[in-house]
C-alpha positions as CSV (number, residue, x, y, z in Angstrom):
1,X,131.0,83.4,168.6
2,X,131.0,80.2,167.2
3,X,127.4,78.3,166.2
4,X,127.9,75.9,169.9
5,X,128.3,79.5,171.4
6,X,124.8,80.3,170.5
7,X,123.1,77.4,171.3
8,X,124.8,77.0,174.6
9,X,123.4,80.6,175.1
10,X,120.1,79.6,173.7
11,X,120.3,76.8,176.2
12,X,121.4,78.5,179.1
13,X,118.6,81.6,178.6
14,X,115.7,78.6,178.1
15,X,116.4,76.5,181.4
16,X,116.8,79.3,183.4
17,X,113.6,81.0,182.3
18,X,111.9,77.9,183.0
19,X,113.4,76.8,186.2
20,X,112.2,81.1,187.1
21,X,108.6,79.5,186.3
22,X,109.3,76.2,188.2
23,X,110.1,78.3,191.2
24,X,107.3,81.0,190.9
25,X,104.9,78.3,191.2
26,X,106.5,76.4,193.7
27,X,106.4,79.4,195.7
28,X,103.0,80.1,195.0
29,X,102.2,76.2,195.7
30,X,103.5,76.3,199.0
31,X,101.6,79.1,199.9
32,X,98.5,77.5,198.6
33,X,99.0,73.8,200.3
34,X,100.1,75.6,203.9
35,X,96.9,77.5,203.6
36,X,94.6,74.6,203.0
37,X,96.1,72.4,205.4
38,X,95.2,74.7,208.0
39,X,91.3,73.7,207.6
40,X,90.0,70.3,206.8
41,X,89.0,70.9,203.4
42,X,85.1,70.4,204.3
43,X,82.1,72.8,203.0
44,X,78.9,72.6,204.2
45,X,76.2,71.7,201.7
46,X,72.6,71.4,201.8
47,X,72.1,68.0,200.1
48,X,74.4,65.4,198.7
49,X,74.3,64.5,194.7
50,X,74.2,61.5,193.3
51,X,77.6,60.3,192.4
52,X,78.6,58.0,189.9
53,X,82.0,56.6,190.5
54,X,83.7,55.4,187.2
55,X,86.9,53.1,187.0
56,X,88.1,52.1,183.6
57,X,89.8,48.6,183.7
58,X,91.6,46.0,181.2
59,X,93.5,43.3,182.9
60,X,93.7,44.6,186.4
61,X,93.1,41.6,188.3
62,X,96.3,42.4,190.7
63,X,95.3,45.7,191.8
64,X,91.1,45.7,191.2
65,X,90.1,44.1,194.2
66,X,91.7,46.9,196.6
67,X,90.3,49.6,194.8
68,X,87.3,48.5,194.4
69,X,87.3,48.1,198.3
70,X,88.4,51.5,198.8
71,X,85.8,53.3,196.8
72,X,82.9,51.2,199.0
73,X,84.9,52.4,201.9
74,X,84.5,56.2,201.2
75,X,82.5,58.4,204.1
76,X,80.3,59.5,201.6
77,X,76.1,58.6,202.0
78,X,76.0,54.8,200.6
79,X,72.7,55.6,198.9
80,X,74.1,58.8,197.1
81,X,76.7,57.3,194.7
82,X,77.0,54.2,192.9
83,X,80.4,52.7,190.9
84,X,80.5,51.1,187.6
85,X,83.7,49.3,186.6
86,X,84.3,49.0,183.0
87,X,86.0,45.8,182.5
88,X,87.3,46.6,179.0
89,X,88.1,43.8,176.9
90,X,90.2,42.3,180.2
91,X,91.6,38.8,179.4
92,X,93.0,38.1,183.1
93,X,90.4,36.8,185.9
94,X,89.0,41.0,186.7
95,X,85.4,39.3,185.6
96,X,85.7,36.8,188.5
97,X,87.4,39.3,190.9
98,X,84.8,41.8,190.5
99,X,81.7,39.1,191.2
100,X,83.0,38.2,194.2
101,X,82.9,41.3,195.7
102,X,79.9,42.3,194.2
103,X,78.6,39.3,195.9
104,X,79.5,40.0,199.5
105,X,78.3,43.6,199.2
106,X,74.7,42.8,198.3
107,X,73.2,45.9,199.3
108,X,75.7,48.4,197.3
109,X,75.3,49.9,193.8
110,X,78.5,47.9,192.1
111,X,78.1,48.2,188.6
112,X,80.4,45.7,186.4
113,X,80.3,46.0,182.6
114,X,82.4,43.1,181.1
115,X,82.9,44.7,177.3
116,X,84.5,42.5,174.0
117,X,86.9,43.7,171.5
118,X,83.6,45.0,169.6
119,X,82.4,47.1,172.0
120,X,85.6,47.6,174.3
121,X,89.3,47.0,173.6
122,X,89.2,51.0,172.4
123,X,91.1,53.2,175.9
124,X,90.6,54.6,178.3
125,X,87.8,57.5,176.8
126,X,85.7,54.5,174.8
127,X,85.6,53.3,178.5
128,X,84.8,56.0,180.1
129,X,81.8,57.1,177.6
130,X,80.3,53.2,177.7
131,X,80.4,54.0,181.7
132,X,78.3,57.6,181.1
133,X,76.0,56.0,179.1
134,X,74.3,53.8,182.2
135,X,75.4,56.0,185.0
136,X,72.6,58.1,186.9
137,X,74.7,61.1,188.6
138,X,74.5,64.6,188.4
139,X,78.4,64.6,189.1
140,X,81.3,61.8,187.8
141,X,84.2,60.9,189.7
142,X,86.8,59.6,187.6
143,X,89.3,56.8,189.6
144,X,92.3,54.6,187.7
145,X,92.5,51.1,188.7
146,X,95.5,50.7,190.4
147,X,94.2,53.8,192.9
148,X,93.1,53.8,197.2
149,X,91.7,56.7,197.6
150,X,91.6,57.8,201.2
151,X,87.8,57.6,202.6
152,X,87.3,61.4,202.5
153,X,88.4,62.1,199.5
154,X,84.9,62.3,197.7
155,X,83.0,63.5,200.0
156,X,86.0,66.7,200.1
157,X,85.6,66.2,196.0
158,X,81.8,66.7,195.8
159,X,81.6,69.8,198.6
160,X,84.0,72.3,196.9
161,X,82.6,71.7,193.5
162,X,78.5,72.1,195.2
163,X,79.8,74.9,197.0
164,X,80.7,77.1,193.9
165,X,78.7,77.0,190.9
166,X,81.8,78.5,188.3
167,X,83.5,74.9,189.5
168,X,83.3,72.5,186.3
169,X,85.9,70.3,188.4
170,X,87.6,69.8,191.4
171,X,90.7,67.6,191.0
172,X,92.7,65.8,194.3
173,X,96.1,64.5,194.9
174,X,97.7,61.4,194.4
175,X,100.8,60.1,196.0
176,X,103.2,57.1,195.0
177,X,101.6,53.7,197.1
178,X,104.8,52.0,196.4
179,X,107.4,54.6,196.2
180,X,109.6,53.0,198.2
181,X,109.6,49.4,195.7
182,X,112.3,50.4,193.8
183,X,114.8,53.5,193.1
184,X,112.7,54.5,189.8
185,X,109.2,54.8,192.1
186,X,111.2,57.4,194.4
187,X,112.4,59.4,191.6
188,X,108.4,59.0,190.4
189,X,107.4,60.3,193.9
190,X,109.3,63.4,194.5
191,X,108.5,64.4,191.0
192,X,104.6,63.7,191.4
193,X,105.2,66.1,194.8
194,X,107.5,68.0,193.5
195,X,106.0,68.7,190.3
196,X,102.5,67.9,189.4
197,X,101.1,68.4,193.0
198,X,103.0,71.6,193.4
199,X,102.9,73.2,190.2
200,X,99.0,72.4,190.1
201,X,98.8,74.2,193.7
202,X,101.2,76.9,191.9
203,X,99.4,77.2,189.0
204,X,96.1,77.6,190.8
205,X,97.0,79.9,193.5
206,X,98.1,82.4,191.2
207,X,96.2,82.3,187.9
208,X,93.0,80.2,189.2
209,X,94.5,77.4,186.3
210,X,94.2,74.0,186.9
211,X,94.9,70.5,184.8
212,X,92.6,67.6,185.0
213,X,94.8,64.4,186.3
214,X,93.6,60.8,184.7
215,X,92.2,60.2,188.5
216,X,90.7,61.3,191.5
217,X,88.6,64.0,190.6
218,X,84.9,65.1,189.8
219,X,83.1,67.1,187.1
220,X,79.5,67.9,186.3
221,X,77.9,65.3,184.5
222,X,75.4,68.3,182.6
223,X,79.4,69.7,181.2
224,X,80.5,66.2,180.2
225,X,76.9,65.5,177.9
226,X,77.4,69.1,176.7
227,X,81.0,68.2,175.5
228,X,79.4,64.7,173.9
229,X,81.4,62.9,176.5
230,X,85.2,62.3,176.4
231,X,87.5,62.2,173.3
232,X,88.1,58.9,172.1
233,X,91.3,60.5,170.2
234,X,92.8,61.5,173.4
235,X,95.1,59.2,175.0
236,X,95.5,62.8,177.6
237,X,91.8,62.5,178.0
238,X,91.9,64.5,181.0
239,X,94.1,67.0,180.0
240,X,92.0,67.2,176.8
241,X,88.8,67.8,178.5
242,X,90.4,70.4,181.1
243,X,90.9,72.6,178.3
244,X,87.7,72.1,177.5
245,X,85.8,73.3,180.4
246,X,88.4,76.5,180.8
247,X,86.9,77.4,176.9
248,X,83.3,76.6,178.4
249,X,83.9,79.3,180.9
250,X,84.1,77.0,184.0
251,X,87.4,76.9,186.6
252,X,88.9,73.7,188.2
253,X,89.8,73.9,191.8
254,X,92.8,72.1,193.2
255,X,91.9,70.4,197.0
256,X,95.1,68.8,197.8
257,X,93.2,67.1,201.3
258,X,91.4,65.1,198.9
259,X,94.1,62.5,198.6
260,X,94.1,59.0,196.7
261,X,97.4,56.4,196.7
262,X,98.3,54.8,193.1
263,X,100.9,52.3,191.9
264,X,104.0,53.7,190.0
265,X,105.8,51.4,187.6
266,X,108.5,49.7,189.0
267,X,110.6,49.0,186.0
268,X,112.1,51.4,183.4
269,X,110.4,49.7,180.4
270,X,107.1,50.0,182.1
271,X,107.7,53.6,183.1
272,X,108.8,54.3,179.4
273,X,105.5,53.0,177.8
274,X,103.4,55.2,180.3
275,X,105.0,58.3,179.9
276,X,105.5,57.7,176.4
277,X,101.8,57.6,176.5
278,X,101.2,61.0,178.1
279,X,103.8,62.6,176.4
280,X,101.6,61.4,173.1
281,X,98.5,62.5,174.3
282,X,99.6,65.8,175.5
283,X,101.4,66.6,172.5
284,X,98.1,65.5,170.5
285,X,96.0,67.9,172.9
286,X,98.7,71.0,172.3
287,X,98.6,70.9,168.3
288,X,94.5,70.5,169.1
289,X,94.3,74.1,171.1
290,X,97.6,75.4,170.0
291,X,95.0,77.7,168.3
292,X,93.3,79.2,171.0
293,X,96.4,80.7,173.0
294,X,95.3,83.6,170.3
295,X,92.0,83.6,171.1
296,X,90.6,86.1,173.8
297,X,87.4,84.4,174.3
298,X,89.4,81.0,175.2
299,X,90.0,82.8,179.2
300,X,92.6,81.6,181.1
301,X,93.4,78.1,179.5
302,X,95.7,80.6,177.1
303,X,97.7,80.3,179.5
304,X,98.1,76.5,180.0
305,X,98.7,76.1,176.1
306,X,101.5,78.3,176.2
307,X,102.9,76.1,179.9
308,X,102.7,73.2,177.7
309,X,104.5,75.0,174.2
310,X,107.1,76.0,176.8
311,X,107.3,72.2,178.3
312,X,107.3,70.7,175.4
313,X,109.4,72.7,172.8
314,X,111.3,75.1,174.5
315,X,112.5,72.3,177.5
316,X,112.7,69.9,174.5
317,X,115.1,72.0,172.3
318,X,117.2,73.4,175.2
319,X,117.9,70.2,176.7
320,X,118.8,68.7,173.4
321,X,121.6,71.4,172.7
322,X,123.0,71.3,176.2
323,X,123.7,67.3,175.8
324,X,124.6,67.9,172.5
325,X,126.9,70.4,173.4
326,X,128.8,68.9,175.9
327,X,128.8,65.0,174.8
328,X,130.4,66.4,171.4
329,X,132.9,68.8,173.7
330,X,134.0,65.6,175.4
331,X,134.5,64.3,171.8
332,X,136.4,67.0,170.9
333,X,134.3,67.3,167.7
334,X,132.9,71.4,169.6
335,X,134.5,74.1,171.9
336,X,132.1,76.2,173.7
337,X,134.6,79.8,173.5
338,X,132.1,81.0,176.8
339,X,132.9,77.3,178.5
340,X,133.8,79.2,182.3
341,X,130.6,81.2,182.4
342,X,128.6,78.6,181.0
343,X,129.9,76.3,184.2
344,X,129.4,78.3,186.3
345,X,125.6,79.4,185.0
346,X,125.0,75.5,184.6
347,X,126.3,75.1,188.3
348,X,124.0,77.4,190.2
349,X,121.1,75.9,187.8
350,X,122.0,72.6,189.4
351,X,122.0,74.2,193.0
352,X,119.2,75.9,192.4
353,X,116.7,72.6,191.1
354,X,118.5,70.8,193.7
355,X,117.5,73.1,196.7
356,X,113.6,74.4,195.0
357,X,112.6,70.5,194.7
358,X,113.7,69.8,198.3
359,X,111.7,73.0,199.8
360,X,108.7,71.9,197.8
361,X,109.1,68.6,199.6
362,X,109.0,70.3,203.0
363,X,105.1,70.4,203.0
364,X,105.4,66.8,202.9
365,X,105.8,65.0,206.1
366,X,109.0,62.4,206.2
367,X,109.9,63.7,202.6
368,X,112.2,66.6,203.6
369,X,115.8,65.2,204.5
370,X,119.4,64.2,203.4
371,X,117.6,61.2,201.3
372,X,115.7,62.8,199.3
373,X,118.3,65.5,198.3
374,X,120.6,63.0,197.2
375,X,117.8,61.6,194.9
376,X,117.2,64.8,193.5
377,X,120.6,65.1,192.3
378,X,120.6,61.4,191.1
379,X,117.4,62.3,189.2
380,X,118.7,64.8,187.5
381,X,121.8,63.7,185.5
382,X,119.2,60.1,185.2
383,X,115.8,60.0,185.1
384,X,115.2,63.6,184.0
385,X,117.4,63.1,180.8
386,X,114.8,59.9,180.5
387,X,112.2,63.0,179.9
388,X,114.0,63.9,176.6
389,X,114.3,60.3,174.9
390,X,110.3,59.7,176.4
391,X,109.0,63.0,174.1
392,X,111.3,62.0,171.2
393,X,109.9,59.1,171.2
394,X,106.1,60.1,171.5
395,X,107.0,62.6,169.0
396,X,107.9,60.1,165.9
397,X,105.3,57.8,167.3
398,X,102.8,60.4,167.0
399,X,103.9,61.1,163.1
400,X,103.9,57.9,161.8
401,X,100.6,57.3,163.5
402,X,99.7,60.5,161.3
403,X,101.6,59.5,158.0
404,X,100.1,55.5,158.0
405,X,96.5,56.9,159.5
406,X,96.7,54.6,162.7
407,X,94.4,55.2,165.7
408,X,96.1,55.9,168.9
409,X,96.1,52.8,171.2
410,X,96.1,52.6,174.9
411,X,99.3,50.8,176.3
412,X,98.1,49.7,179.9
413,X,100.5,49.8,182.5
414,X,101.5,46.7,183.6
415,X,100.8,45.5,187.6
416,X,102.9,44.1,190.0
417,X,101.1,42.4,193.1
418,X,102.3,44.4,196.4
419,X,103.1,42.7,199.3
């Protein structure tokens, strides 16, 4: 066999495997999700905690005024949590925005720290820890700018992590607000269902393994001042504290009924910087606990280290090849000596994503139907080949921010006003 033979083979074997784990969880997810949406998500407590609601902001004029509504809309007691926005170094009208409202809600805690390029200007995490450093609750939630979270969503939050003291974290689900503002937001919503919702439910239902998203969740503010507050290295500051908590000895729950709606970039170059972002911060959070998927004492988070070696290296490498493969087949410049069973193997692989993505969106009401299947398939030969170029890119970023000794920066993503 002929050096294309191999890596085709090497190719073939990685996907597969990996679409086997895609579909174990999914199954696992669905099972999960089915079974919570049979009760309301509720757990009786004895008292309420004081919750401090943080929301990092720079430059979210466009989209802070509805969140900020949202969050003083929650059914939680209005004398048990405050919010503090961190206005970070914004240069748009947020100050202005953010006075108004505090000024028609006179009798509500709305904290607003304006910060300079001194003080603020530093990401997401230097936002976040200038937020801890004035907040008064024994738990955080943790919302992004751009996010509505619907008005039970807290109080959901808060009661499943009271209600079981091995909780560091309980973490909810988002959903696409404007999914249907242009063909890239509907790709971004049946992969947000299809993947991070149901491979969180997956991942939790079997192996009690959950990742911190950058929003709608809560943790215990003793865990954060144990850690010394977030990482301002991180730019995956969620996923870098998750790991965190799991070596700490704590779980994260997933509560999919705890539900907030966030803005999706709308246009490619938007989408690229963002994911370019989290691919970055990810890959900075793997080399960081690469180490510990040896360690015993590190618990279950072993296994997330190894879900994100696979992710990013083996999905990396074997989607590389197969491109390679078969752009320089068209070229004539390879010949693949096992082309019919590799066809045919590739074939079912693309039945088989096509037909696991669209059963994941059956849990989903209005996202199971002819649509959506012809998205998936668009998605795949399009914006999931977008996944390779987005870690290539994070990767050489992530060097030369090594090699030249640069800090990481936080590229905001940009708003668009919604009608």
């Amino acid at each position: 066999m002929s050096l294309a033979d191999y890596l085709s083979l090497y190719a073939i074997a990685a996907i597969w495997g990996l679409m086997f784990i895609n579909i174990f969880l999914s199954i696992g997810g669905i099972i999960y999700i089915l079974k919570i949406n049979n009760t309301d998500g509720h757990i009786p407590i004895k008292e309420y905690p004081m919750v401090t609601i943080m929301v990092p902001a720079h430059n979210e004029s466009i989209v802070i005024r509805r969140t900020v509504l949202a969050l003083l809309d929650f059914d939680y007691p209005e004398d048990r949590y405050e919010i503090i926005v961190v206005n970070d170094n914004s240069t748009d009208d947020s100050a202005e925005v953010l006075q108004v409202i505090q000024s028609k809600n006179p009798g509500r805690k709305l904290i607003v720290i304006n910060t300079d390029n001194i003080l603020g200007g530093k990401g997401k995490s230097n936002a976040l820890n200038i937020a801890l450093s004035v907040s008064s609750g024994t738990v955080i939630a943790i919302y992004d700018a751009d996010n509505t979270p619907e008005p039970n969503a807290l109080r959901i939050l808060v009661e499943n992590l009271m209600g079981d003291d091995n909780l560091g974290a309980v973490v909810g689900k988002f959903r696409t607000r404007n999914r249907n503002a242009s063909i890239l937001t509907r790709f971004v919503n049946i992969e947000t269902l299809a993947y991070q919702c149901m491979n969180q439910a997956g991942r939790y239902y079997f192996f009690k393994l959950c990742t911190i998203p950058g929003t709608n969740y809560v943790i215990r503010r003793s865990l954060i001042d144990e850690m010394g507050g977030w990482d301002a290295k991180a730019l995956s500051e969620d996923t870098e504290i998750s790991f965190r908590l799991y070596r700490m000895g704590y779980y994260i729950r997933f509560m999919p009924l705890a539900v907030t709606w966030e803005q999706e970039p709308q246009l490619l170059g938007q989408w690229f910087k963002q994911r370019t972002r989290w691919a970055k911060g990810n890959i900075y959070v793997l080399i960081k606990n690469f180490k510990y998927a040896f360690v015993k004492k590190a618990g279950p988070m072993r296994l997330d280290v190894l879900y994100f070696a696979l992710v990013y290296v083996l999905m990396l490498t074997a989607l590389i090849c197969s491109d390679a493969i078969f752009v320089l087949g068209i070229l004539g410049l390879c010949h693949v000596t096992l082309a019919g069973f590799s066809t045919l193997l590739w074939g079912m692989a693309i039945l088989l994503f096509v037909l696991n993505v669209l059963i994941t969106l059956a849990v989903e009401k209005n996202e199971f139907n002819l649509q959506s299947a012809l998205l998936i398939v668009l998605m795949l030969f399009t914006y999931s080949k977008l996944w390779v170029a987005v870690v290539i890119n994070a990767g050489i970023s992530s060097m030369q921010d090594k090699i030249y000794h640069k800090e990481a920066v936080w590229d905001k993503t940009e708003r668009i006003e919604e009608t």
